[in-house]
N, C-alpha and C positions, 0 to 999 in steps of 0.2 A: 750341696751338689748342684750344678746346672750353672744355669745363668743369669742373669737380670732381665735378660732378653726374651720378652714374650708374648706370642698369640697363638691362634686358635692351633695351627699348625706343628706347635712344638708342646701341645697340652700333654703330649705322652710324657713330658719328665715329671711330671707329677704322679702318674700310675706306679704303683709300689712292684706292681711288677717289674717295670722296666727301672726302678730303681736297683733292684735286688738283681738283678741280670748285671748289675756295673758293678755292684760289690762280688758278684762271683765273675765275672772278667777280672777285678782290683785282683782280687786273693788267688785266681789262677796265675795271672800274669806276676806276680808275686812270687811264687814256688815254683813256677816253671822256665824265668828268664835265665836262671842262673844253672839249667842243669849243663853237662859239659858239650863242646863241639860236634861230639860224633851224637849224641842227642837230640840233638839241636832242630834236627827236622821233625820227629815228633815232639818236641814241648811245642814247635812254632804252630803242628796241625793241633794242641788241645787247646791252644789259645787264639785259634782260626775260629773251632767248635763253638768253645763261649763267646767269643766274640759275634759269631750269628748272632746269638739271644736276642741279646740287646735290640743287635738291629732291624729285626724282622718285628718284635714288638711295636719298634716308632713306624720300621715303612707303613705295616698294617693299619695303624693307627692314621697316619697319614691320608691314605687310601681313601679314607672317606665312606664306603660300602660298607656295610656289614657281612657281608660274603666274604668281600677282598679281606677285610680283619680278621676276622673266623682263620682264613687261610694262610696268613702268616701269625698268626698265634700258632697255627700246626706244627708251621714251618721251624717255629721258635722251640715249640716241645721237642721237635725231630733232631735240632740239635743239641738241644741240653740231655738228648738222650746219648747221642752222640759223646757228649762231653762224659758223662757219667760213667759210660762203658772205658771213656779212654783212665778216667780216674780207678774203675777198679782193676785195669788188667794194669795198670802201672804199681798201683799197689800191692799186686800178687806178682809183680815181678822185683818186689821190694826195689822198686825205681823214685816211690812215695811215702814216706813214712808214716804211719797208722795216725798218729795226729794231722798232720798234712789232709791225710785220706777223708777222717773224719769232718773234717771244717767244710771240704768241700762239699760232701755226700750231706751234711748236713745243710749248706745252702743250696745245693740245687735239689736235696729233696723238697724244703718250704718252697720254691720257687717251682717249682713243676707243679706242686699241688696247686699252689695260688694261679697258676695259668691254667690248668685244667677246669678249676671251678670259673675263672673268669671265662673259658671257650664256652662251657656248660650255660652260662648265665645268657651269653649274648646267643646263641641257638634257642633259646627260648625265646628272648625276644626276636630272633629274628621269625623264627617261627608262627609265634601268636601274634607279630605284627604290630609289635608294642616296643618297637627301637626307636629312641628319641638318641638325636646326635649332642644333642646341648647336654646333656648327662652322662658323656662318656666315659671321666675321670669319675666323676662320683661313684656313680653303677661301680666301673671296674675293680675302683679302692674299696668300693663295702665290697664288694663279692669274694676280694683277694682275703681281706681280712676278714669273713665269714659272719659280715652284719648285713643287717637290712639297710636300703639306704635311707631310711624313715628315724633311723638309729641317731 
């Protein structure tokens, strides 16, 4: 995934978070390109929704501050919460099929927890004053996957 193409600026495709935000845009936009015309405006808002993720992940990351990240890491929970509500009323409206339902509910549940623990991580440092920007990917990826970075 990504590209060849690399510096300090595009270090978010390396965060497992914002990797896992494009396989659940892949697998929405997957199941929801093909529902039919009169559809067609909400499958385009569930794939608006995940489509945030993504990118509020890199802007934040981008951003440079540890406030400004903090606050589009929010931005990014706000929408995969978004996304998640549009997955379960689609699927009580049998617009989803229960496997369908599950893949998804299953990646944005990993994916919301891995963003929760990484907002939690970097509030501590930003709090105790112990944010170093050169360890952004590493922090981020042991935090997501619930190592220490010493690990």
């Amino acid at each position: 995934m990504g590209t060849k193409r690399k510096n300090r600026n595009r270090g978010y495709q390396r965060l497992r978070v914002w990797q896992d935000a494009i396989i659940l845009y892949k697998e929405t936009c997957r199941l929801f390109r093909t529902w039919p015309f009169e559809m067609k405006r909400i499958a385009g808002q569930a794939m608006a929704s995940v489509d945030s993720v993504h990118r509020n992940i890199a802007e934040g990351y981008c951003r440079r501050s540890i406030r400004e990240y903090i606050h589009y890491l929010y931005i990014a929970v706000g929408s995969l919460g978004e996304s998640v509500s549009g997955y379960h009323a689609y699927s009580t409206a049998d617009q989803l099929a229960e496997e369908d339902f599950e893949l998804l509910d299953q990646l944005a549940f990993k994916l919301e927890n891995g963003l929760l623990r990484l907002i939690e991580s970097l509030e501590q440092k930003r709090d105790s004053g112990t944010w170093t920007d050169s360890l952004i990917v590493q922090e981020s990826n042991a935090v997501y996957l619930g190592k220490s970075i010493n690990e």
